[in-house]
VODRENTI-133014 format. One line per 4 residues: number of its first residue (from 1); their letters; for each residue x, y, z of N, C-alpha, C. Coordinates in steps of 0.02 Angstrom, whole numbers. Layout:
BEGIN
NUM	A	X:Y:Z:X:Y:Z:X:Y:Z ~ ...;
// end
This chain:
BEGIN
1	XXXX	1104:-706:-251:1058:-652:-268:1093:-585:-276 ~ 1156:-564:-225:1181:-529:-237:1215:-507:-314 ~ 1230:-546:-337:1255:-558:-409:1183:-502:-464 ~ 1149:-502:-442:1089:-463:-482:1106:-387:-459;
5	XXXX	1138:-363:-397:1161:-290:-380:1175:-289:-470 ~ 1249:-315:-484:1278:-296:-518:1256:-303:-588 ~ 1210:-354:-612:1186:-333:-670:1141:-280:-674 ~ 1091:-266:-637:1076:-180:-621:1080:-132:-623;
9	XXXX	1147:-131:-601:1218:-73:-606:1226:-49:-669 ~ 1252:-110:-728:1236:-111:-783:1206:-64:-826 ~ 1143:-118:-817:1072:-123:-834:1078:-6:-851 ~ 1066:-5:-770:1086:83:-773:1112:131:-804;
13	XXXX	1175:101:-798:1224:153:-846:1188:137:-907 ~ 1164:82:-956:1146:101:-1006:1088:121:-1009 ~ 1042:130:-959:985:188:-977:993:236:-975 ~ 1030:275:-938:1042:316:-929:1081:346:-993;
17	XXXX	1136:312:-1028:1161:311:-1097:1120:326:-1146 ~ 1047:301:-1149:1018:285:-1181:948:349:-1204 ~ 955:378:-1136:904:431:-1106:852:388:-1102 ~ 854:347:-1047:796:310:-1031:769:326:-953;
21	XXXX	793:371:-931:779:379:-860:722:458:-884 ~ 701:433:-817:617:465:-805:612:497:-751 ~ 600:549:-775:583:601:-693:532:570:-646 ~ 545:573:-590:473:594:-528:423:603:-542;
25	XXXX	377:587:-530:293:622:-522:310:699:-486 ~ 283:730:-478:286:799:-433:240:794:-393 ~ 177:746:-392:113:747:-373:146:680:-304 ~ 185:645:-320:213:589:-267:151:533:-284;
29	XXXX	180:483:-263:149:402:-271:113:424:-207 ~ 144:455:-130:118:459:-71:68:522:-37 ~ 129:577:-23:138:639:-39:170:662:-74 ~ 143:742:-102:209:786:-123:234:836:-68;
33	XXXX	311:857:-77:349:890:-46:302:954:-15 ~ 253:964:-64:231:1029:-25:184:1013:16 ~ 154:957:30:104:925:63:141:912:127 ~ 193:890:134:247:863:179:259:937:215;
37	XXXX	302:977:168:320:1032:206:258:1091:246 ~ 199:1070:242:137:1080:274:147:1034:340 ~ 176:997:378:157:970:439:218:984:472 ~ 170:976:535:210:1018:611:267:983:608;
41	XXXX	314:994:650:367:962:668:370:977:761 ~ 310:953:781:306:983:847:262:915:862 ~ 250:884:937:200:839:941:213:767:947 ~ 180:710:982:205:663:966:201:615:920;
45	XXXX	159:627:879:155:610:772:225:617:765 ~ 251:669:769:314:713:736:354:659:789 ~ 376:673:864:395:626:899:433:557:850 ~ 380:535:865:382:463:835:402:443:779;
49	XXXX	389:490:720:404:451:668:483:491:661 ~ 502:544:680:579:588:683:603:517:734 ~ 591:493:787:647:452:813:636:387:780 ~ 595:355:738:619:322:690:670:305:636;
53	XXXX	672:387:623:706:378:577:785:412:583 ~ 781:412:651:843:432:705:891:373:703 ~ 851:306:712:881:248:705:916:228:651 ~ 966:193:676:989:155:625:955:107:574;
57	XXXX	970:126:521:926:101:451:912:19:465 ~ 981:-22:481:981:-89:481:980:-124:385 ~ 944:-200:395:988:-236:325:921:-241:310 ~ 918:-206:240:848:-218:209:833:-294:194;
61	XXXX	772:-308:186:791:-386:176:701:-403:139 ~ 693:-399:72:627:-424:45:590:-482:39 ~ 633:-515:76:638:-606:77:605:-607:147 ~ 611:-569:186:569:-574:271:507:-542:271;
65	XXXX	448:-560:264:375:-509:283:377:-492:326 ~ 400:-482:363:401:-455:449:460:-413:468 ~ 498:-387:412:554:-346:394:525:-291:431 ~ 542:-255:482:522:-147:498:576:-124:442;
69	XXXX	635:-137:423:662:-95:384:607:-52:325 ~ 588:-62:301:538:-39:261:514:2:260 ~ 476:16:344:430:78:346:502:114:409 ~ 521:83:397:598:134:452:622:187:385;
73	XXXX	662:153:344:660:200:286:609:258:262 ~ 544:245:257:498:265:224:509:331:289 ~ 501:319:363:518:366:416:557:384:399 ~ 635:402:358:680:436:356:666:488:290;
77	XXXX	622:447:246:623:475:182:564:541:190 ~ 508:530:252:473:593:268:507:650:308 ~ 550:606:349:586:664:390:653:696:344 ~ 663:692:300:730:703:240:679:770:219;
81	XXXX	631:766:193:581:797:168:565:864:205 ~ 536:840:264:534:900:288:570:947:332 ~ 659:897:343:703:960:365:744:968:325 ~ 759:933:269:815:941:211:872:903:245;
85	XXXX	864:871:294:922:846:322:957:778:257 ~ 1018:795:228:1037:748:194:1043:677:209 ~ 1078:696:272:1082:619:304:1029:547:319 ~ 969:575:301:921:565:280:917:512:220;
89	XXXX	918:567:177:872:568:83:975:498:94 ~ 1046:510:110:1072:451:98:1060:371:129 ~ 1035:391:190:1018:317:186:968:284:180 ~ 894:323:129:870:307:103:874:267:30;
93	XXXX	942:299:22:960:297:-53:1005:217:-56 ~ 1069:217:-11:1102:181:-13:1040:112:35 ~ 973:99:82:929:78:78:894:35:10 ~ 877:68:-41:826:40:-95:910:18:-115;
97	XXXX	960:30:-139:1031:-9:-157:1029:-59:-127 ~ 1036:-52:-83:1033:-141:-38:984:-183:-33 ~ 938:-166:-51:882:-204:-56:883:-245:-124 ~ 909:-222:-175:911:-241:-212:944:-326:-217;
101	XXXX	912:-379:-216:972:-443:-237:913:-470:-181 ~ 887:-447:-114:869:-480:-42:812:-519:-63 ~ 772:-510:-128:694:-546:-144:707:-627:-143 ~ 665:-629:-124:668:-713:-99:601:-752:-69;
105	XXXX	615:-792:-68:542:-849:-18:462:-824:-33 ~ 406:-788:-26:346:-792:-49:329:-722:-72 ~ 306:-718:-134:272:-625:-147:226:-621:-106 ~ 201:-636:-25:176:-625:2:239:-545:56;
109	XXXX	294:-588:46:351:-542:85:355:-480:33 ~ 389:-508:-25:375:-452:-88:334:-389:-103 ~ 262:-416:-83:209:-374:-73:215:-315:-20 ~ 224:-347:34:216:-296:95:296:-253:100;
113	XXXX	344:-306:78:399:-226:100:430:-171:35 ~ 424:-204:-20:443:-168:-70:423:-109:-94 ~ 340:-102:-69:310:-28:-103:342:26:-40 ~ 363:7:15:382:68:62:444:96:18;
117	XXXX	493:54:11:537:70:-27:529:112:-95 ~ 477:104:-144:477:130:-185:449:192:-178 ~ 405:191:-113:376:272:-107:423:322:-96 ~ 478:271:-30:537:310:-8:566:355:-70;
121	XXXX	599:310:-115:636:344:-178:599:396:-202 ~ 547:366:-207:484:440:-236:505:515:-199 ~ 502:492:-147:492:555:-110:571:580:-112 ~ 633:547:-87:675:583:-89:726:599:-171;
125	XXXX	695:575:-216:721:569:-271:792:551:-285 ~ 805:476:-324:847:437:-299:903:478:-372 ~ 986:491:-352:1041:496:-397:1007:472:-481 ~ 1009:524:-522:1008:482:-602:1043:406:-621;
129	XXXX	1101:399:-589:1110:328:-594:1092:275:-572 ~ 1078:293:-516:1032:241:-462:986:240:-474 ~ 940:283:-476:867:289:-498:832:247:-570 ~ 897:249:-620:872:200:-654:894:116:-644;
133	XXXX	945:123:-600:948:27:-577:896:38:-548 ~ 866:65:-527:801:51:-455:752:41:-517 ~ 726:76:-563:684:79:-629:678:8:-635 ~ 745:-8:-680:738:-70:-692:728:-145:-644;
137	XXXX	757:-149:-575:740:-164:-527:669:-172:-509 ~ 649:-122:-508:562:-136:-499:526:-146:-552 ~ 558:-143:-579:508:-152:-650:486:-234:-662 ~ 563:-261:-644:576:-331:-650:551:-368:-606;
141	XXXX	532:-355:-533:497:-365:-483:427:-399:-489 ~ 388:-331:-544:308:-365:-568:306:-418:-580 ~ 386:-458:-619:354:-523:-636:407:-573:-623 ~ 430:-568:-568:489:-608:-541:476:-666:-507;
145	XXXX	477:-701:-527:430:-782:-477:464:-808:-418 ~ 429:-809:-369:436:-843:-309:394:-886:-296 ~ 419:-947:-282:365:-1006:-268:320:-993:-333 ~ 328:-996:-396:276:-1002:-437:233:-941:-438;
149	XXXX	246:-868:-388:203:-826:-427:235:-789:-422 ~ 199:-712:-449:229:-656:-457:190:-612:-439 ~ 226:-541:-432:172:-489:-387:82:-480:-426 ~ 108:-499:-483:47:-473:-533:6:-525:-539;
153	XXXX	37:-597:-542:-16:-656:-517:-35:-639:-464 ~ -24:-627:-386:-28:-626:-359:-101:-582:-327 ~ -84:-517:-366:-137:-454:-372:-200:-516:-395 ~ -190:-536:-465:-242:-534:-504:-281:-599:-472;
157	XXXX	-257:-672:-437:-261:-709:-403:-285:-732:-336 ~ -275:-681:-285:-270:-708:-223:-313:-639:-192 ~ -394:-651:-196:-436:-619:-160:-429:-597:-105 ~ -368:-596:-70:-362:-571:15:-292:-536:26;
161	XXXX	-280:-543:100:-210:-491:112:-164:-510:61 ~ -140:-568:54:-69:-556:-3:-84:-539:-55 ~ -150:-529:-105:-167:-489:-142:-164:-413:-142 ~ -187:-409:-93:-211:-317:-84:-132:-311:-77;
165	XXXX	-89:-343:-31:-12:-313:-25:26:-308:-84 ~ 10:-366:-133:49:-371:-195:8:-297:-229 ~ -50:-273:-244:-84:-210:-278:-53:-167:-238 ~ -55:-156:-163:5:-96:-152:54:-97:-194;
169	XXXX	93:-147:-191:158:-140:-207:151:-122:-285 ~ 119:-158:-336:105:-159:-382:92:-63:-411 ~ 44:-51:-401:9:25:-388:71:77:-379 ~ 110:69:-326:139:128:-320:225:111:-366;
173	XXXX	240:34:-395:291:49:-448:257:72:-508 ~ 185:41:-520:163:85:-579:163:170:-607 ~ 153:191:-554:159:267:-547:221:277:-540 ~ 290:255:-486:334:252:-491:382:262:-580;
177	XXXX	368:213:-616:380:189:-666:354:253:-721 ~ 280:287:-706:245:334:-756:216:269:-814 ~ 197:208:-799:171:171:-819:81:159:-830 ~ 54:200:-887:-8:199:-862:-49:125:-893;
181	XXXX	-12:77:-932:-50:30:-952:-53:-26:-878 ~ -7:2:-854:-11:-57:-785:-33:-25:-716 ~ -30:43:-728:-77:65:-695:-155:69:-694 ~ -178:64:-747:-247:40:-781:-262:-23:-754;
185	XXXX	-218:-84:-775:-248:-131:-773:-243:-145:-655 ~ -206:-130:-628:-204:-132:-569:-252:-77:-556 ~ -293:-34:-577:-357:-10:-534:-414:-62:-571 ~ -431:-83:-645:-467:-136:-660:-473:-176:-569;
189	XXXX	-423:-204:-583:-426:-263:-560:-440:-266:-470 ~ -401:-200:-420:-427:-190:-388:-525:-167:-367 ~ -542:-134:-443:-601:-122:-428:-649:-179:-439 ~ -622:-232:-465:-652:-304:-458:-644:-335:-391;
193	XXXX	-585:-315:-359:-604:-349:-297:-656:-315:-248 ~ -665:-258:-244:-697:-218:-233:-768:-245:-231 ~ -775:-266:-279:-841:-301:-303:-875:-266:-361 ~ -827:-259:-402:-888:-246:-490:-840:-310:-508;
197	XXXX	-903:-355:-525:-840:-402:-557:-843:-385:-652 ~ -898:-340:-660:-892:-328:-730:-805:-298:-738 ~ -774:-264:-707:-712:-239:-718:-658:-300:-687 ~ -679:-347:-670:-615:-401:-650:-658:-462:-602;
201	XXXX	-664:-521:-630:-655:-556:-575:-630:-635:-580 ~ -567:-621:-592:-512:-687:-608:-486:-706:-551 ~ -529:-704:-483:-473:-717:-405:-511:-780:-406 ~ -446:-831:-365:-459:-897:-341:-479:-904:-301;
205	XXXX	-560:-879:-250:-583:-902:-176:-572:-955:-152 ~ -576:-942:-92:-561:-1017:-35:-639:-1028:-16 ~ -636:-1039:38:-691:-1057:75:-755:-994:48 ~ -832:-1025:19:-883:-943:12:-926:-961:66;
209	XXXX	-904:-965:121:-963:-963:201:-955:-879:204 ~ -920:-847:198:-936:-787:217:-969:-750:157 ~ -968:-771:82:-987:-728:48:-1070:-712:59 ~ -1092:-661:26:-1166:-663:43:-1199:-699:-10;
213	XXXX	-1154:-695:-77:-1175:-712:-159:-1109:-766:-165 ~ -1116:-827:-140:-1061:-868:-160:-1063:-893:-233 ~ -1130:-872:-267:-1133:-894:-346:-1084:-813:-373 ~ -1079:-765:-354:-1031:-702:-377:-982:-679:-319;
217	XXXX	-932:-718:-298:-890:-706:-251:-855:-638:-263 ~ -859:-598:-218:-820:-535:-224:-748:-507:-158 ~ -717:-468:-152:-664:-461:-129:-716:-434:-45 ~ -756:-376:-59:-789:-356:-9:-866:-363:-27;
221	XXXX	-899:-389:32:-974:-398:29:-1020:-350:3 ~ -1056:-328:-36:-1090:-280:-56:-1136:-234:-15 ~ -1152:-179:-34:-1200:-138:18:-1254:-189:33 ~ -1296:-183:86:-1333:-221:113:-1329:-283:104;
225	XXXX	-1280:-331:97:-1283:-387:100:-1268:-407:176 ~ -1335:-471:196:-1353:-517:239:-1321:-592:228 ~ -1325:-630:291:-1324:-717:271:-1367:-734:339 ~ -1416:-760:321:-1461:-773:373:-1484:-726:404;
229	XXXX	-1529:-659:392:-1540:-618:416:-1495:-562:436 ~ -1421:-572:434:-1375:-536:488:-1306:-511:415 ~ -1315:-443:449:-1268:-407:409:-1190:-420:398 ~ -1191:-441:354:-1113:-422:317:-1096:-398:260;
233	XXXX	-1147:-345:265:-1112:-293:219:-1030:-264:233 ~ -988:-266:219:-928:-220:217:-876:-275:237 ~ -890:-353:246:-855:-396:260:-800:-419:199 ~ -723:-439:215:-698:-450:184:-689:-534:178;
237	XXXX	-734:-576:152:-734:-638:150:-688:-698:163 ~ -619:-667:111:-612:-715:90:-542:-720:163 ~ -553:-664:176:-503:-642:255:-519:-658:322 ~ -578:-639:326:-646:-691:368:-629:-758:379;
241	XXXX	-629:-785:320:-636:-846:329:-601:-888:353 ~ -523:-848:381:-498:-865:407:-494:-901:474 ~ -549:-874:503:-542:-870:556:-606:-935:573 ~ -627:-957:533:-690:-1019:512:-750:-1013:480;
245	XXXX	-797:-1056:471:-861:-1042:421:-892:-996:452 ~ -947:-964:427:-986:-927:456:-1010:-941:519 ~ -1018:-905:569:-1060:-888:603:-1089:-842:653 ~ -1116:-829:691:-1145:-768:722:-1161:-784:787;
249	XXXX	-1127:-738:832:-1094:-648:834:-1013:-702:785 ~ -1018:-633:743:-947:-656:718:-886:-645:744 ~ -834:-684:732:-782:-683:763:-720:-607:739 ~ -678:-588:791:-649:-541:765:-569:-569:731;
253	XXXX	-566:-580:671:-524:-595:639:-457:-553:602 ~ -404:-569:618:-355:-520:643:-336:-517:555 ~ -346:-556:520:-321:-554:455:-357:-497:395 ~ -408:-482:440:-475:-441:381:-416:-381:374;
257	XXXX	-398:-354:445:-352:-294:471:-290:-314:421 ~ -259:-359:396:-196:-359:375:-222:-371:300 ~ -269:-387:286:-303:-382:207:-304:-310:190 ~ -341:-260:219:-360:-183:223:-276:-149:230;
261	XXXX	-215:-166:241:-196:-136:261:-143:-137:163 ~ -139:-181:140:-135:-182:72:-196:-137:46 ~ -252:-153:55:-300:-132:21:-306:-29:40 ~ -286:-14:93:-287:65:113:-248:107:67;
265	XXXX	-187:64:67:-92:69:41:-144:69:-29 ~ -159:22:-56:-174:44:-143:-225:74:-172 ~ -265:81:-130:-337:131:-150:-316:203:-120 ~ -267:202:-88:-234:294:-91:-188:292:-144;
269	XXXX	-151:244:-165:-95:273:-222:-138:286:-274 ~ -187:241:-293:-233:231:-355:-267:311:-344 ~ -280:324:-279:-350:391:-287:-286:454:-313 ~ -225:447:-286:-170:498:-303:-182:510:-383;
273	XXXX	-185:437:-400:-147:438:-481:-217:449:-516 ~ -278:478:-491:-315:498:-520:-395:466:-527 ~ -404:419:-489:-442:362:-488:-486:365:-424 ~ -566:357:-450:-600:384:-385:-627:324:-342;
277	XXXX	-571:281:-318:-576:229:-287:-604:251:-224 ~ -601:293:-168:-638:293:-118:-710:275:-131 ~ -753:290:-198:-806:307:-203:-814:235:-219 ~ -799:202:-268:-794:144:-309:-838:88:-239;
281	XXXX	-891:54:-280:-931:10:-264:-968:22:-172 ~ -1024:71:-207:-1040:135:-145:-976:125:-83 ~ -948:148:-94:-868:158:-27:-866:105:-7 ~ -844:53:-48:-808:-18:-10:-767:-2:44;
285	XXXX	-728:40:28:-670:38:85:-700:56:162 ~ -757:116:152:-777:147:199:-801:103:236 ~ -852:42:208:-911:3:223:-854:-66:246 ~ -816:-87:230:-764:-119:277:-743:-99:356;
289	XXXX	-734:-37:369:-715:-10:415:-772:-11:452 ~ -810:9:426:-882:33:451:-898:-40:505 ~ -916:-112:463:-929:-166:481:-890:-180:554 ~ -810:-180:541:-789:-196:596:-780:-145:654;
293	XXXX	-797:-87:656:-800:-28:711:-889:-55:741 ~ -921:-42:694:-1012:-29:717:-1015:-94:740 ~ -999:-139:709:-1046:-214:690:-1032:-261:747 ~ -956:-256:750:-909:-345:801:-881:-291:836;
297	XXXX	-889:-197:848:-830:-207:905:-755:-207:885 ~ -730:-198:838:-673:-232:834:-625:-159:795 ~ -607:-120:824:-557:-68:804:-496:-93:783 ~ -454:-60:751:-388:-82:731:-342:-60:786;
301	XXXX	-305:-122:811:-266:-104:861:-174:-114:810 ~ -144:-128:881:-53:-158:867:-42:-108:803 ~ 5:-150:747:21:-109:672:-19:-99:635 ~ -103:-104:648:-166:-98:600:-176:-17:631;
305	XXXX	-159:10:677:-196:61:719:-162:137:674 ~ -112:116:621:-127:196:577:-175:192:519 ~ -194:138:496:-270:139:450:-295:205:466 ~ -341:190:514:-410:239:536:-380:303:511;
309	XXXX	-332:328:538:-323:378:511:-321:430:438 ~ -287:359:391:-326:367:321:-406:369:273 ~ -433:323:344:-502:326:337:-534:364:333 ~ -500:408:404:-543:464:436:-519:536:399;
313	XXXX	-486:522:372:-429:571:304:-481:586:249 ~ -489:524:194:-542:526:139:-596:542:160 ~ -630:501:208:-717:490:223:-734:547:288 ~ -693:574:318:-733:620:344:-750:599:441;
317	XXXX	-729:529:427:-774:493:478:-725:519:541 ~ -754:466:586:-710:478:658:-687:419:694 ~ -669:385:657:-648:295:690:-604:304:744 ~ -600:276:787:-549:270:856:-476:285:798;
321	XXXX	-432:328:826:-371:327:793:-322:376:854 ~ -275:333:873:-222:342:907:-181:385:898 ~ -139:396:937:-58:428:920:-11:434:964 ~ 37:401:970:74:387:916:41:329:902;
325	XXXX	73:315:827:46:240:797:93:194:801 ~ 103:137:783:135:93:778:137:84:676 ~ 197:87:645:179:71:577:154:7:555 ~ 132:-5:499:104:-69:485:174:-102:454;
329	XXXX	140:-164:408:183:-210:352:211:-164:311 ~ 163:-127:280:176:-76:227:197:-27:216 ~ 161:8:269:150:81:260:158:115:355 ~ 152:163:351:120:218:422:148:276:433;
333	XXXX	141:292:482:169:364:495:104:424:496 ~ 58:394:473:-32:426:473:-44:448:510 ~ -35:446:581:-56:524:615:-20:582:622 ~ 51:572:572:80:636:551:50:647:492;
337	XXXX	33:613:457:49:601:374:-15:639:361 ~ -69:606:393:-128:621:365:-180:642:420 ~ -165:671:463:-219:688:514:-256:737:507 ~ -307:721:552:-389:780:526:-409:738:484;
341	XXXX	-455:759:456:-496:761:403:-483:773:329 ~ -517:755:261:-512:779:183:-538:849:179 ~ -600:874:247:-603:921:238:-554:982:253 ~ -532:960:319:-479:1033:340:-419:1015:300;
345	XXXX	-426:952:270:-344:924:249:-349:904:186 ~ -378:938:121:-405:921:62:-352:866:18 ~ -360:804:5:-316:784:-26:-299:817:-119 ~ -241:814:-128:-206:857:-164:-246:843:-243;
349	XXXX	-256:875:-290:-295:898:-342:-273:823:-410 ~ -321:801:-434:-306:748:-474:-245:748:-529 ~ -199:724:-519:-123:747:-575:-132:706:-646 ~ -167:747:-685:-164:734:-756:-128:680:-808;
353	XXXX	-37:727:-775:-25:688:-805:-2:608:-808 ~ -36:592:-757:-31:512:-731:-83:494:-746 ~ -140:520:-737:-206:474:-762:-237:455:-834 ~ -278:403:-815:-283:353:-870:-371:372:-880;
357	X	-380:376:-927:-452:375:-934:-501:277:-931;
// end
């Protein structure tokens, strides 16, 4: 696999030859710099994610789902940001380099560690030469087969967590890239799981005991939807079902939390790039959260416990949310990143020139 570093390398110099390399967003896949250089550096948010990225980087590796390198980086690439410390923004850099060649075994791994990486670069803006092996690198990623799929089968396919992880990942190389036809079709398709299936609904369900409409299977249960009298509105089915067929008091199923945590990761890159996914199918996302806080009891604990904080970011709300956090698969760093509220903490103004009508 290593052998692909070097066609890359390549690959680079002649884009770069070519004037094929592409600036940054200014607006960020995550944050922008000026959003960043707005938070304390005092506290134990700040704490935590600064001695993260204190640590040694370690061997990136896209072939392991259970890799921390990922969001260890992504910790270096916020703290690069907001002290200018170089030492930083390099081993972020020489990071997404090594990663390069490590893809391997299921785009379920693919999914969850690759978009940290690509936010990383975002944020610290990777060398003109590097930046376009990384270009082409991710680009090639969308449709690189493992076990027979690819991130974008994967999105468009698989109604639950390795879906929503592959649309993270998916989502933030699109923007990455300044790609808006694949950015288009990855909010389509997320807003089908969502539940409009008029805008997408090509996913393969498993088991429909949890759906409420198993004749129109959707990603999340619709507002007021019941099964036998008893609410599951905001239920994620096909994640549920993991845990067995229906029934009541329902069980607290640890996978809904690792479905949402793809699904948080790409309905914020998507709302960045212009797209009013919080709102999309009366607040799916909200009405997920909602279900498992009000309904079963069941808060996000372990690496699910920086969610809420994004929750409580967009919607206003007040979900149990910790600090320090623990990062997830994907993403974290949220009770630095994003704490308070949308109101005291307005998320940043829709960037034009990324969005797609």
């Amino acid at each position: 696999m290593r052998s692909l570093s070097i066609i890359y390398k390549l690959l680079g110099v002649m884009l770069i030859l070519s004037g094929g390399f592409l600036q940054a967003q200014t607006i960020g896949i995550w944050l922008s710099h000026d959003e960043i250089m707005q938070l304390p550096m005092s506290g134990q948010a700040w704490d935590n994610v600064k001695d993260e990225a204190d640590q040694s980087t370690g061997s990136p590796n896209l072939s392991n789902q259970d890799d921390r390198t990922n969001v260890r980086v992504l910790a270096k690439a916020l703290v690069y940001v907001r002290t200018g410390d170089d030492s930083y923004r390099q081993d972020v850099i020489n990071a997404c380099m090594d990663a390069i060649g490590t893809e391997g075994g299921r785009t379920l791994a693919l999914g969850r560690e690759l978009g940290a990486y690509v936010i990383s670069a975002d944020l610290v803006g990777l060398p003109p030469d590097k930046d376009a092996i990384w270009r082409q690198f991710i680009r090639d990623m969308l449709t690189h087969e493992l076990s027979g799929k690819t991130l974008i089968s994967t999105h468009e396919e698989r109604p639950n967590n390795w879906g929503c992880h592959a649309g993270a990942t998916r989502a933030a190389i699109a923007v990455y890239l300044n790609d808006t036809v694949e950015l288009e079709r990855t909010a389509e398709v997320f807003k089908g799981w969502l539940g409009d299936r008029s805008s997408y609904a090509g996913f393969s369900y498993g088991d429909l005991d949890w759906q409420s409409d198993p004749n129109n299977p959707v990603g999340i249960n619709p507002l007021g939807a019941t099964i036998n009298g008893n609410n599951v509105d905001g239920v994620l089915p096909d994640d549920q079902r993991r845990g067995g067929g229906f029934t009541w008091p329902p069980f607290q199923e640890n996978y809904v939390y690792e479905g949402l945590q793809g699904a948080i990761v790409q309905a914020t890159i998507l709302h960045r790039a212009g797209y009013d996914v919080f709102n999309w199918e009366d607040q799916a996302i909200l009405r997920a959260y909602t279900w498992l806080n009000d309904e079963i009891n069941f808060p996000a604990s372990g690496d699910d416990n920086w969610q809420p904080h994004l929750v409580n970011y967009y919607y206003g709300t007040n979900f149990p949310a910790q600090s320090p956090t623990t990062p997830g698969k994907n993403n974290g760093w949220t009770d630095w990143t994003h704490a308070g509220t949308s109101s005291s903490n307005p998320p940043p103004a829709i960037p034009q020139n990324v969005r797609v009508e």
